[in-house]
DSSP file (Angstrom, degrees, kcal/mol; ACC not computed):
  #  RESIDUE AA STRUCTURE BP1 BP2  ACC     N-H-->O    O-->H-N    N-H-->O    O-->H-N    TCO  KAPPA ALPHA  PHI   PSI    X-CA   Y-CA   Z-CA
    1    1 A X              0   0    0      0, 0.0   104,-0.3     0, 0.0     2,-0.2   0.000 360.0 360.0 360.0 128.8  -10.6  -12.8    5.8
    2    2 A X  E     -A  104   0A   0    102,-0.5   102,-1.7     2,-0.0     2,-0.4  -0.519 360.0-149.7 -78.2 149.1  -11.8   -9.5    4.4
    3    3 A X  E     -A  103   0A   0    100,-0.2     2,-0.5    -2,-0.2   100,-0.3  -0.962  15.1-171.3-133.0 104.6  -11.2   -8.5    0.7
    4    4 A X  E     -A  102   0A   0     98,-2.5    98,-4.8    -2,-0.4     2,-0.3  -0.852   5.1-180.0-112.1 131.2  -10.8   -4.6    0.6
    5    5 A X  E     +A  101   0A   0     -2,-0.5     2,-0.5    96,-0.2    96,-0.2  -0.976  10.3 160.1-134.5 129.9  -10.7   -3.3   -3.3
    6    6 A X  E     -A  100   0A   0     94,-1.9    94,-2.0    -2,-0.3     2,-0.4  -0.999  13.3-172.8-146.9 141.8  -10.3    1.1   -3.8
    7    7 A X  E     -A   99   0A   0     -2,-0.5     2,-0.3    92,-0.3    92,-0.2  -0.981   2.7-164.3-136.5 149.4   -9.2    2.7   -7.1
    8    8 A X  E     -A   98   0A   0     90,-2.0    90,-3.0    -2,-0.4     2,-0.3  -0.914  21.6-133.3-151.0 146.7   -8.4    6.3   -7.6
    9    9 A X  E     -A   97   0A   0     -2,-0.3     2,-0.3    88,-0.2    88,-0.3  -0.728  34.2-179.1 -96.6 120.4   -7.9    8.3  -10.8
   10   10 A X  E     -A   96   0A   0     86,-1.5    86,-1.5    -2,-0.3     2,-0.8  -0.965  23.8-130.2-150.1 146.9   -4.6   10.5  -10.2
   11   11 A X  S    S+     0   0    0     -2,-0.3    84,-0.2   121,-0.2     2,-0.2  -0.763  72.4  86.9-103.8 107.3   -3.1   13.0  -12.8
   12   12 A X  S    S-     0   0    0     -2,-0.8    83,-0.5    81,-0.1    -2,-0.1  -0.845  85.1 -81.1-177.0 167.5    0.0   12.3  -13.2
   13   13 A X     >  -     0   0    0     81,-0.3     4,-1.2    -2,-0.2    81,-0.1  -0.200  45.5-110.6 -54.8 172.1    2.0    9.6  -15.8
   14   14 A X  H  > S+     0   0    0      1,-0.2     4,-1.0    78,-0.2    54,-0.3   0.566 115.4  59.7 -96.1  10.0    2.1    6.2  -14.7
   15   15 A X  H  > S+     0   0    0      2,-0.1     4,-2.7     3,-0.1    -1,-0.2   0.829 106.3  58.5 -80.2 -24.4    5.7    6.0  -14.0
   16   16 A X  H  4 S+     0   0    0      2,-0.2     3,-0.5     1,-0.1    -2,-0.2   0.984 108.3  35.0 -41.9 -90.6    5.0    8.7  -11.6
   17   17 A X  H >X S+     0   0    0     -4,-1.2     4,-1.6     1,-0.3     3,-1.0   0.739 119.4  54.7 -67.4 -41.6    2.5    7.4   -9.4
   18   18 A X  H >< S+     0   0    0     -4,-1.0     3,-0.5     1,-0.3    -1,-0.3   0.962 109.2  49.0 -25.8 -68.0    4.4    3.6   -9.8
   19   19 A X  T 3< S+     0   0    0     -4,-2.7   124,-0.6    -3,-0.5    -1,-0.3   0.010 113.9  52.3 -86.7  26.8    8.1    5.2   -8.6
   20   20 A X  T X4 S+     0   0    0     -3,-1.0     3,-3.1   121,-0.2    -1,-0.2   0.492 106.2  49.4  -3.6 -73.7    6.0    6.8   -5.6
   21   21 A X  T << S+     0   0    0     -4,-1.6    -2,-0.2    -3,-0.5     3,-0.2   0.341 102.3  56.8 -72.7   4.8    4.5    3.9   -4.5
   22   22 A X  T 3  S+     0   0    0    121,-0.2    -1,-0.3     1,-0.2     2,-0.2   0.283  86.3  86.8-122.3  20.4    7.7    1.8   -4.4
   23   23 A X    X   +     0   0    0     -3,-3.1     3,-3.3     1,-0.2     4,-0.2  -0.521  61.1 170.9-117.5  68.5    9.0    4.7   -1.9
   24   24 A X  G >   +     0   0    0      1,-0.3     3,-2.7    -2,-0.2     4,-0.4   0.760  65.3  60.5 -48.0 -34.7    7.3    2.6    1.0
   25   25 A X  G 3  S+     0   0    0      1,-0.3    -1,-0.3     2,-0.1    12,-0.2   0.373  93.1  68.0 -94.0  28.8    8.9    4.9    4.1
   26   26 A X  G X  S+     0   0    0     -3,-3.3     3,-1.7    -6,-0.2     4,-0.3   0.389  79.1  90.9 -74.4 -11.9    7.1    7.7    2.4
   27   27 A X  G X> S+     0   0    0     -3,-2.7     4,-2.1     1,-0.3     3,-2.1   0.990  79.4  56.0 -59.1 -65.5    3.4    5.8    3.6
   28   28 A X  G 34 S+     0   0    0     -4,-0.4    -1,-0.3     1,-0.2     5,-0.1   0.583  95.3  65.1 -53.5  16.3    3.0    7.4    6.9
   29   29 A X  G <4 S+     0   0    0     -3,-1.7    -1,-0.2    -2,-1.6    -2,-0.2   0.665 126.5   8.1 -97.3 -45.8    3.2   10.5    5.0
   30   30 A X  T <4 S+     0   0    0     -3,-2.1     2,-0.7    -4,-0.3   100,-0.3   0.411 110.6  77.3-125.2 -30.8   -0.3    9.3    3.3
   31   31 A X  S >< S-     0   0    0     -4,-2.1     3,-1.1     3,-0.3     2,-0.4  -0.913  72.2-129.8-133.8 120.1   -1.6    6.4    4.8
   32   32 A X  T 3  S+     0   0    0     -2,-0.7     3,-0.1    91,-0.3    95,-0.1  -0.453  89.2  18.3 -67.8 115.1   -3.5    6.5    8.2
   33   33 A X  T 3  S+     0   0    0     -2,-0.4    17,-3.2     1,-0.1     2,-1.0  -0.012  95.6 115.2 132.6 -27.3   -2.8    4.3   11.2
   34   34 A X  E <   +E   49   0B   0     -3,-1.1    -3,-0.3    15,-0.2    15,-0.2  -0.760  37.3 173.6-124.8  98.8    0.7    3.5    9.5
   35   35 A X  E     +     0   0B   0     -2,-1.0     2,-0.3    13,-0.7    -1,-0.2   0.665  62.5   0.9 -49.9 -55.0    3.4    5.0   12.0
   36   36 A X  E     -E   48   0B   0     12,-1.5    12,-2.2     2,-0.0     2,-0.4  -0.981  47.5-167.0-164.7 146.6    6.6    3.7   10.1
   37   37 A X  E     -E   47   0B   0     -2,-0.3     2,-0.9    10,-0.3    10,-0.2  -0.818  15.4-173.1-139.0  99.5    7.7    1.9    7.3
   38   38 A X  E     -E   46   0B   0      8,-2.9     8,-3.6    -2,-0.4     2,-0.4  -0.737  18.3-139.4-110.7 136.0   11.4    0.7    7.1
   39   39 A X  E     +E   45   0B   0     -2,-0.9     6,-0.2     6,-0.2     3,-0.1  -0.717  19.9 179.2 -84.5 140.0   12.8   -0.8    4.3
   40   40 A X  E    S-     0   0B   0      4,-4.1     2,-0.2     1,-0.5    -1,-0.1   0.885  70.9 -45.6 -71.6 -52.0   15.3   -4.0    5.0
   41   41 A X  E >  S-E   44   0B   0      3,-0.7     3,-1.3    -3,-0.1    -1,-0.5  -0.838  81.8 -48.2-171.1-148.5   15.8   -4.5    1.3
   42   42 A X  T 3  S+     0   0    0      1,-0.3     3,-0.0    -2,-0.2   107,-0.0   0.743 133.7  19.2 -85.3  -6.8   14.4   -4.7   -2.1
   43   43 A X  T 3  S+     0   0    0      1,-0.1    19,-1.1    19,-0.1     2,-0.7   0.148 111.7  80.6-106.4  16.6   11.6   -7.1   -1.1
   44   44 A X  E <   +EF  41  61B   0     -3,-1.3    -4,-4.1    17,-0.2    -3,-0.7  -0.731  48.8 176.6-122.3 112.7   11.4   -6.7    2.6
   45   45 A X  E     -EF  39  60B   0     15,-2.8    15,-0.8    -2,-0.7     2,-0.5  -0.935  19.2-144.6-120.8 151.8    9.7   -4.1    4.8
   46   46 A X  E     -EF  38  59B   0     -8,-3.6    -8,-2.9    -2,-0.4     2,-0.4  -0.807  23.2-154.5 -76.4 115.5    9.2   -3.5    8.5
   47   47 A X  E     -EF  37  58B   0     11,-2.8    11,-1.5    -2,-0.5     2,-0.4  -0.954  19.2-177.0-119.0 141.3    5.9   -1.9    9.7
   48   48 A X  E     +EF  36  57B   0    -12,-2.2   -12,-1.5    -2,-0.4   -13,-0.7  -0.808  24.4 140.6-138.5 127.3    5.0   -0.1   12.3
   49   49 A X  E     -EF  34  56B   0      7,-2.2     7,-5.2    -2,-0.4     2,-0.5  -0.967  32.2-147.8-165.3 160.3    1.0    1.0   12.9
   50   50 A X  E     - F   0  55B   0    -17,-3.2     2,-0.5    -2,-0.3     5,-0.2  -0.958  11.9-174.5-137.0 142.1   -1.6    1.4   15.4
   51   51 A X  E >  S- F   0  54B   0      3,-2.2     3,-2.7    -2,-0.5    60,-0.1  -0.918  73.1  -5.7-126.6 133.9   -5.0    0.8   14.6
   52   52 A X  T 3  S-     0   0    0     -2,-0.5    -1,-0.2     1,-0.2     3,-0.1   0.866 135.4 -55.1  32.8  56.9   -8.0    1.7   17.5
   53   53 A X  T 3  S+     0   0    0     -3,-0.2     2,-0.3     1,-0.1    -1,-0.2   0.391 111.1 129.0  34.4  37.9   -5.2    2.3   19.6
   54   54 A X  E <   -F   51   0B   0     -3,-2.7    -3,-2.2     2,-0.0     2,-0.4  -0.921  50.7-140.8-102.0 116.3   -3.3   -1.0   19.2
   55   55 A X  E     -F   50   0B   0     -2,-0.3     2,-0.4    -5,-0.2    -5,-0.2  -0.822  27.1-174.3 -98.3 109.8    0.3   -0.8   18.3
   56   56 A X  E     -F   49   0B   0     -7,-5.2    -7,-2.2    -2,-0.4     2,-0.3  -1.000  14.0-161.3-124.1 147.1    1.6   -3.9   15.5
   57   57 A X  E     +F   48   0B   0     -2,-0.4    23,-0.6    -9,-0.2     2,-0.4  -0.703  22.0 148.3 -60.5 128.4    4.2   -4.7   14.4
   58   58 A X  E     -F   47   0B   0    -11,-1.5   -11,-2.8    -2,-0.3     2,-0.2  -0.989  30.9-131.0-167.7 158.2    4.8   -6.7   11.3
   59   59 A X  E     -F   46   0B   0     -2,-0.4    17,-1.3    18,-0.3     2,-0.6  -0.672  22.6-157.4-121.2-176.8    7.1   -7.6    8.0
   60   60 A X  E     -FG  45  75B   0    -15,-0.8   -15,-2.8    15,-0.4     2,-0.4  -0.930   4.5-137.5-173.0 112.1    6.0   -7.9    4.7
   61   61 A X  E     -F   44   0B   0     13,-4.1    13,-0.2    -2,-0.6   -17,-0.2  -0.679   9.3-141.0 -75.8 113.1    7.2   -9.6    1.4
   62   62 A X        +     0   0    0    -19,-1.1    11,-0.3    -2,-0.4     3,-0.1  -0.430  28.3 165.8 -76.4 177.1    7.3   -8.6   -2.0
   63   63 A X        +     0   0    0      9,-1.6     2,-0.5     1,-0.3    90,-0.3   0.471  64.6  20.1-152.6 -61.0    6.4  -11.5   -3.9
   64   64 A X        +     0   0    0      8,-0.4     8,-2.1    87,-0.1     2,-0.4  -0.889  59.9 168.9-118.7 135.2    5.7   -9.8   -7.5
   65   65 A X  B     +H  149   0C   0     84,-1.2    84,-2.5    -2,-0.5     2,-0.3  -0.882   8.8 176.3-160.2 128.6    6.8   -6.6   -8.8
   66   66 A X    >   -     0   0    0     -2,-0.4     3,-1.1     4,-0.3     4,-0.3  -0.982  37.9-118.6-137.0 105.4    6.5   -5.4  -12.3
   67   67 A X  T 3  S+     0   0    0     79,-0.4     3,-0.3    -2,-0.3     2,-0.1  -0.511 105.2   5.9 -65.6 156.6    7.9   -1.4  -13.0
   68   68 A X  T 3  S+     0   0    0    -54,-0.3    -1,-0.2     1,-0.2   -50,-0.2  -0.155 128.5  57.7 150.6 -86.8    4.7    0.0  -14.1
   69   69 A X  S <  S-     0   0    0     -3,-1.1     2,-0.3    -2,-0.1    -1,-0.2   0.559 102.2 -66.4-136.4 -91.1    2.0   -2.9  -13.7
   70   70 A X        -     0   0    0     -3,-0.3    -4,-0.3    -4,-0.3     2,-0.3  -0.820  29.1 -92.5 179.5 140.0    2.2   -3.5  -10.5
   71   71 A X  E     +B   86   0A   0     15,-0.8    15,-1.4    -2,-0.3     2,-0.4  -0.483  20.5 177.8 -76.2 118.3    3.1   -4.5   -6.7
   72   72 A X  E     +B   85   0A   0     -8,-2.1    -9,-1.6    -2,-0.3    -8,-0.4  -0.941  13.7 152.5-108.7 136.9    2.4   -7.6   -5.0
   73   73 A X  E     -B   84   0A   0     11,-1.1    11,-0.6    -2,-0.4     2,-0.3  -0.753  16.3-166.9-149.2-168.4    3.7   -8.5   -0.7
   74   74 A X  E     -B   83   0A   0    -13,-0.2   -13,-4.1     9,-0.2     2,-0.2  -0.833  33.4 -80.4 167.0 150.1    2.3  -10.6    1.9
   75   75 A X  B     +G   60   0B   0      7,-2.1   -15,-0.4    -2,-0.3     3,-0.1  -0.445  37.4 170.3 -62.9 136.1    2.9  -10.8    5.2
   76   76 A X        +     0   0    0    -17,-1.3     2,-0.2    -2,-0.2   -16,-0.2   0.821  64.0  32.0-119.1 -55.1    5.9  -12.7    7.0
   77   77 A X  S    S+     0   0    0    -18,-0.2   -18,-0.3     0, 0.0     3,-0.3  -0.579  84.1   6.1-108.8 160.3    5.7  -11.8   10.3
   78   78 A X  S    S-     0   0    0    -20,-0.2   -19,-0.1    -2,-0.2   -20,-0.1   0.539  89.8 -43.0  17.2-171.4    3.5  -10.8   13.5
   79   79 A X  S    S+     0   0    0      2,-0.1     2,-0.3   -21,-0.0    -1,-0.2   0.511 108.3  79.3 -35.8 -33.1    0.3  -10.6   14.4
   80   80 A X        -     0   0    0    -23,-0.6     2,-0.4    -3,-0.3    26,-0.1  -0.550  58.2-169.0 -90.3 146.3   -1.2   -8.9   11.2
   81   81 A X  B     +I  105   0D   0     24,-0.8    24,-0.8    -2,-0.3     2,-0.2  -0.972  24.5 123.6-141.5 136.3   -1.9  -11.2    8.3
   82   82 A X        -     0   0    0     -2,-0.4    -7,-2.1    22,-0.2     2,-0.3  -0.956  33.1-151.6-169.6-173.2   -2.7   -9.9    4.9
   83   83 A X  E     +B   74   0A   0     20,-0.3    20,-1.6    -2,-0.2    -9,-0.2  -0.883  20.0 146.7-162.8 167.8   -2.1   -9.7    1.4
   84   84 A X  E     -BC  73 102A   0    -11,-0.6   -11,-1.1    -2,-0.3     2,-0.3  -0.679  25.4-145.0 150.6 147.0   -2.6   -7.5   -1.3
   85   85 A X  E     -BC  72 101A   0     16,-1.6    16,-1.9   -13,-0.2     2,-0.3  -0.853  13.1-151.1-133.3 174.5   -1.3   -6.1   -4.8
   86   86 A X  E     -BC  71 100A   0    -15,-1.4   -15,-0.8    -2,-0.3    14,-0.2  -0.790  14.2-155.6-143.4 103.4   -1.6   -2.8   -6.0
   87   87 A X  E     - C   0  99A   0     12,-1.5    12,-1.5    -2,-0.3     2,-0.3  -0.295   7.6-151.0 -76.6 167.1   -1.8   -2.1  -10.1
   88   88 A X        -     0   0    0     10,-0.2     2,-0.3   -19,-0.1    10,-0.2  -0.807  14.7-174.9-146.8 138.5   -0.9    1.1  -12.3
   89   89 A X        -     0   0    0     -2,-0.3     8,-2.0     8,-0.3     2,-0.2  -0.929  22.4-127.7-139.3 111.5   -2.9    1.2  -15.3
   90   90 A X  E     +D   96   0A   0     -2,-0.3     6,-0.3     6,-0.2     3,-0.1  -0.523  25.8 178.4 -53.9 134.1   -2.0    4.2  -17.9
   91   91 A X  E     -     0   0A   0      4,-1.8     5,-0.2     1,-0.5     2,-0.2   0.772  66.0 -33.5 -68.0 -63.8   -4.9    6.4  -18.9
   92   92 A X  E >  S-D   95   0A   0      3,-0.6     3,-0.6     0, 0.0    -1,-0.5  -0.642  86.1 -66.8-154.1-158.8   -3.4    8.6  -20.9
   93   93 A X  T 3  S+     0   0    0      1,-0.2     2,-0.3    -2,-0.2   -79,-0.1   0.949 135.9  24.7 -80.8 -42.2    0.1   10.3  -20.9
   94   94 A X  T 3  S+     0   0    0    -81,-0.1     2,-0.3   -83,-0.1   -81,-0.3  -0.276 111.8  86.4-111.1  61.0   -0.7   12.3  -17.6
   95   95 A X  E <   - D   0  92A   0     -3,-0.6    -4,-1.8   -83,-0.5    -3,-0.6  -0.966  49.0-178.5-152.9 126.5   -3.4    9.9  -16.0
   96   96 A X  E     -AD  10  90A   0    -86,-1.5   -86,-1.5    -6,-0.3     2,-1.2  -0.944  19.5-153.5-126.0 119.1   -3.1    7.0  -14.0
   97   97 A X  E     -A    9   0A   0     -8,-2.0     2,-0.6    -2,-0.6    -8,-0.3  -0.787  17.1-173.2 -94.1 105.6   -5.4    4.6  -12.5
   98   98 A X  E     -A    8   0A   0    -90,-3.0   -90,-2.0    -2,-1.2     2,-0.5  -0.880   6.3-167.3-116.4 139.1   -4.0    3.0   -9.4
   99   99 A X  E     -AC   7  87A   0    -12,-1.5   -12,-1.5    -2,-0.6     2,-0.3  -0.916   6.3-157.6-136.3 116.6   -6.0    0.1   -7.8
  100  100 A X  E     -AC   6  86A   0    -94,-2.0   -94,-1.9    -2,-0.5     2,-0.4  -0.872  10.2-179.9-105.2 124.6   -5.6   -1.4   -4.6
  101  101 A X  E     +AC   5  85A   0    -16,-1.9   -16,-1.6    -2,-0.3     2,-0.6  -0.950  12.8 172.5-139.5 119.6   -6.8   -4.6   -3.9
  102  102 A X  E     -AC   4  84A   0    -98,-4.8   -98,-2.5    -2,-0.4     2,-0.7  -0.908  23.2-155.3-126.7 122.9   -6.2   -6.3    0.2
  103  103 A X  E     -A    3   0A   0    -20,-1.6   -20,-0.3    -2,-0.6  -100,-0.2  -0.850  21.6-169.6-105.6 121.6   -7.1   -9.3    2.1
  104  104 A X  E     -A    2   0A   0   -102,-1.7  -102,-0.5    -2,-0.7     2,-0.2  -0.510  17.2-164.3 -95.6 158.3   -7.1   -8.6    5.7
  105  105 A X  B     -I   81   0D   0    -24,-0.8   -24,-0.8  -104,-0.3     6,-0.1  -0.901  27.5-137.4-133.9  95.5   -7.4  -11.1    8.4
  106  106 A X        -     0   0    0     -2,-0.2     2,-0.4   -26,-0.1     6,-0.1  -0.331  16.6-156.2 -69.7 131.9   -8.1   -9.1   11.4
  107  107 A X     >  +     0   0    0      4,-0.1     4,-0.8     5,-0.0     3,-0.1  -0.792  59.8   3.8-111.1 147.0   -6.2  -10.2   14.6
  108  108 A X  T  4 S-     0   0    0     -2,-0.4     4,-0.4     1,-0.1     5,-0.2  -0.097  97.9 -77.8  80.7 156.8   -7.4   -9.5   18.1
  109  109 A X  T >> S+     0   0    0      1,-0.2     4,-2.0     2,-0.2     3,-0.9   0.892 122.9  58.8-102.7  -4.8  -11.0   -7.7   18.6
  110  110 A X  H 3> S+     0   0    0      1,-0.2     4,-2.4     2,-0.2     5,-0.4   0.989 115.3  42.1 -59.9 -47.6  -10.3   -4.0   17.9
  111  111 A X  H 3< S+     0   0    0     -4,-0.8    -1,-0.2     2,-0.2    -2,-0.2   0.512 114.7  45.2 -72.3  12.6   -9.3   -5.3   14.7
  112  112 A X  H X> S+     0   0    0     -3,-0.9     4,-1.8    -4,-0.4     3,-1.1   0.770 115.8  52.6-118.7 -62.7  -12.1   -7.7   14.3
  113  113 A X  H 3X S+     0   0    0     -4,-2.0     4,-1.5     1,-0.2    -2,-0.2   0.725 111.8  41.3 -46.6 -33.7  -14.4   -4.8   15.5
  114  114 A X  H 3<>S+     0   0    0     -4,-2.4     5,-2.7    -5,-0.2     6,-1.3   0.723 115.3  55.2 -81.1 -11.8  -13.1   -2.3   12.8
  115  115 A X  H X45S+     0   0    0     -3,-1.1     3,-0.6    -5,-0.4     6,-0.2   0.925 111.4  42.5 -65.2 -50.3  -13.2   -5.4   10.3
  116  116 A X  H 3<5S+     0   0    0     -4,-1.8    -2,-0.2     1,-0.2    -3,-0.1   0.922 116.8  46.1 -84.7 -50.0  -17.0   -5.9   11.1
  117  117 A X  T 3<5S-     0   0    0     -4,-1.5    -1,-0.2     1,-0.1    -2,-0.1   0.430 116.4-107.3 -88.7  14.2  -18.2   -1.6   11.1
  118  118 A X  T <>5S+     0   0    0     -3,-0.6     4,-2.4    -5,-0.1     5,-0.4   0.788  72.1 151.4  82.0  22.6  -16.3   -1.2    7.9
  119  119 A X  H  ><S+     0   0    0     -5,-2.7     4,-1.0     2,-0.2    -4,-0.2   0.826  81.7  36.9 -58.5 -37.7  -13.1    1.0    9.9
  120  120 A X  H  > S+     0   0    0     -6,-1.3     4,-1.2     2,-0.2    -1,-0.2   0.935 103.3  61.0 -66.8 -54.2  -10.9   -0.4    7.2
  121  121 A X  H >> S+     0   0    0     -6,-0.2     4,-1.9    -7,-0.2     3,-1.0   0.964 116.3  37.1 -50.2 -58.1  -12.6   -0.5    4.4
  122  122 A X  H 3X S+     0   0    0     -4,-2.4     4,-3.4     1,-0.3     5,-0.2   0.958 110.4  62.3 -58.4 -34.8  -13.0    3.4    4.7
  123  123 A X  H 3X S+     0   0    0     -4,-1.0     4,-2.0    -5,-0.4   -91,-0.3   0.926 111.1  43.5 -57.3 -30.3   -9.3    3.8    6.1
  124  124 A X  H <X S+     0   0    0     -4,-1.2     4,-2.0    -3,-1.0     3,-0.3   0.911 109.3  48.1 -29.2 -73.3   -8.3    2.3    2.8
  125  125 A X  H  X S+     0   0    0     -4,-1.9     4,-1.9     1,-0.2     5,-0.3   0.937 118.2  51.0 -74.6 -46.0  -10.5    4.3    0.7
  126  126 A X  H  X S+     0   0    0     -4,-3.4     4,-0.9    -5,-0.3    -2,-0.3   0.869 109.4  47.6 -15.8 -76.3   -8.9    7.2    3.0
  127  127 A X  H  X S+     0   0    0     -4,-2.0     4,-2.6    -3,-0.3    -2,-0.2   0.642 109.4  48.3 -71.1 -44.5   -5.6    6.3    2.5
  128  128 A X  H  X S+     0   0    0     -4,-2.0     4,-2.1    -5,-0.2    -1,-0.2   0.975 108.4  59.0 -77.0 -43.9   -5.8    5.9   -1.1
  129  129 A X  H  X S+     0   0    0     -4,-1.9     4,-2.0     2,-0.2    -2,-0.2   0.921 112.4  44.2 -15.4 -60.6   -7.8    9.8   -1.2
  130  130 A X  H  X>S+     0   0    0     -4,-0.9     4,-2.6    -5,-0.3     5,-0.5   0.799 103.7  57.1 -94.4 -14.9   -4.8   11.1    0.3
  131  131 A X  H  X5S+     0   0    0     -4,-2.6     4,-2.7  -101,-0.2    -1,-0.3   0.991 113.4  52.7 -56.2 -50.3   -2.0    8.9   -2.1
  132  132 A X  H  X5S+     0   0    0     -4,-2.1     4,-0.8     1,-0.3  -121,-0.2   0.780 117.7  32.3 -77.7 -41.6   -4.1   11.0   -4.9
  133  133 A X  H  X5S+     0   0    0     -4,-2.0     4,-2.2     3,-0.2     5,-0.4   0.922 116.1  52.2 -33.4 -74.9   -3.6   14.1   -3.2
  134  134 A X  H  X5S+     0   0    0     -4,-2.6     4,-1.7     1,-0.2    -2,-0.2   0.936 114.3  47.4 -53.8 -42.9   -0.1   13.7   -1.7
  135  135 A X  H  X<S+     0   0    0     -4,-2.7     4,-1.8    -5,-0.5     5,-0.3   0.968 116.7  43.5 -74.4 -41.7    1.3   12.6   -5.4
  136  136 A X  H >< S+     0   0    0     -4,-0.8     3,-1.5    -5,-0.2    -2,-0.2   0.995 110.5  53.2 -50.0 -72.7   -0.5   15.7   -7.3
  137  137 A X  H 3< S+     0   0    0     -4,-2.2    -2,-0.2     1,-0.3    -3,-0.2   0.822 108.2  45.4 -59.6 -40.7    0.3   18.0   -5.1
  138  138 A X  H 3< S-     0   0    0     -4,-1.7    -1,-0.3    -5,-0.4    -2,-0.2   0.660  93.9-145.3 -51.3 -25.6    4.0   17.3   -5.1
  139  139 A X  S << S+     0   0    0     -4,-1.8     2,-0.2    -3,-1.5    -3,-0.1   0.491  72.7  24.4  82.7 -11.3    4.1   17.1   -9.1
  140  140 A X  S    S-     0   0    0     -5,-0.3    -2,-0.1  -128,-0.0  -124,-0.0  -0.915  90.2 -89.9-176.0 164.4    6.7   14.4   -9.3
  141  141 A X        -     0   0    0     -2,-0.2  -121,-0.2     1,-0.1     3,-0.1  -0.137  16.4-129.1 -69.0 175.5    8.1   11.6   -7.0
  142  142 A X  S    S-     0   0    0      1,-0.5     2,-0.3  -123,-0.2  -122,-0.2   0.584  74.6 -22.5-106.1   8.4   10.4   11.0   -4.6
  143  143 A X        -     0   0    0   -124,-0.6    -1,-0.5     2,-0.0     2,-0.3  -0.871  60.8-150.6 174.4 164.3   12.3    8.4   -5.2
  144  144 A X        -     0   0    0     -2,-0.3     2,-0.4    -3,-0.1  -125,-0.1  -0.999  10.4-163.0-156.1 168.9   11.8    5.3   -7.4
  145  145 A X        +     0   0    0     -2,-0.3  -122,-0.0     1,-0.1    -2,-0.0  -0.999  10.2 177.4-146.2 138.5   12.8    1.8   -7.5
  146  146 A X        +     0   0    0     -2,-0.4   -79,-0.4   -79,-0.1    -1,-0.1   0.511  28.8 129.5-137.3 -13.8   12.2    0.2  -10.7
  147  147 A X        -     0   0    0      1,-0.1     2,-0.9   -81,-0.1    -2,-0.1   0.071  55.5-114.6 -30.7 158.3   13.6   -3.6  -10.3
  148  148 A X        -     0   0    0    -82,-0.1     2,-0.7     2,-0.0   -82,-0.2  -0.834  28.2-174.7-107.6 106.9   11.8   -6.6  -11.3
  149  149 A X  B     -H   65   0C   0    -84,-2.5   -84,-1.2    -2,-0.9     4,-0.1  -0.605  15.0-143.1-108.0  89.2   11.0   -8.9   -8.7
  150  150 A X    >   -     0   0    0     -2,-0.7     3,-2.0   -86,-0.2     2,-0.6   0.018  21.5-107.7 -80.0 164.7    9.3  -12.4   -9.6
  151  151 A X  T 3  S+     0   0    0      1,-0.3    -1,-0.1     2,-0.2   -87,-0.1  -0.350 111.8  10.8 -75.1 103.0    6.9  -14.4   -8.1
  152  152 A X  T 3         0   0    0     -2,-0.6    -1,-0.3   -89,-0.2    -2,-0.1   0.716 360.0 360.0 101.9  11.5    8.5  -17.5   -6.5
  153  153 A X    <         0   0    0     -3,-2.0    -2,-0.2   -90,-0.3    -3,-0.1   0.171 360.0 360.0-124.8 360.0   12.4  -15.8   -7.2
């Protein structure tokens, strides 16, 4: 298992960049490889990506969620297994720290091969580039979800 950690600085509040991030079928918008993202319900999503030109499928648990603070999931379903939370830390009133923090368990050997030449790590630190972008330049969210979801609940 691989432990993939990126943080980015992005100017906006932190309720901003939080109520963003909880508008998951905005990701392919932002995040490379990652095709579709349907929400079931308020912990459950579907995902759709292809990575080195491998199409998975997979579903995904929220497990902790804090408005705010921060987002916690894990994997439920298919091939991909991983795990990962993602924090909001205020800066100041229009500053944010968001830090994303993943453990991958690559399945199959394109993903064991992008694991191993570091294809992830950067798509990550990618991914997170263009959250810092994609949320600035729009100036506000699109949506938000602001429920409490506890760990074991």
């Amino acid at each position: 298992m691989s432990t993939v950690k990126e943080a980015v600085e992005v100017e906006v509040p932190v309720h901003t960049a939080y109520n963003q991030w909880t508008q998951f079928e905005s990701f392919p918008e932002f995040m490379e490889g990652v095709e579709e993202v349907r929400q079931l319900d308020d912990r459950h999503n579907h995902w759709v990506t292809k990575i080195a030109g491998v199409q998975r499928e997979f579903d995904t648990e929220i497990i902790d969620q804090l408005p705010d603070e921060r987002i916690a999931w894990r994997t439920t379903s298919g091939d991909t297994r991983q795990k990962g939370m993602v924090s909001f830390q205020r800066l100041d009133d229009t500053h944010t720290r968001v830090e994303l923090v993943m453990d991958i368990e690559p399945s199959g050997a394109a993903e064991k091969a992008a694991d191993m030449t570091g294809t992830i790590d950067r798509r990550v630190k990618g991914d997170m580039r263009r959250f810092k972008e994609y949320i600035e330049t729009r100036g506000g969210e699109s949506g938000a979800w602001r429920g409490r979801i506890r760990p074991g609940g």
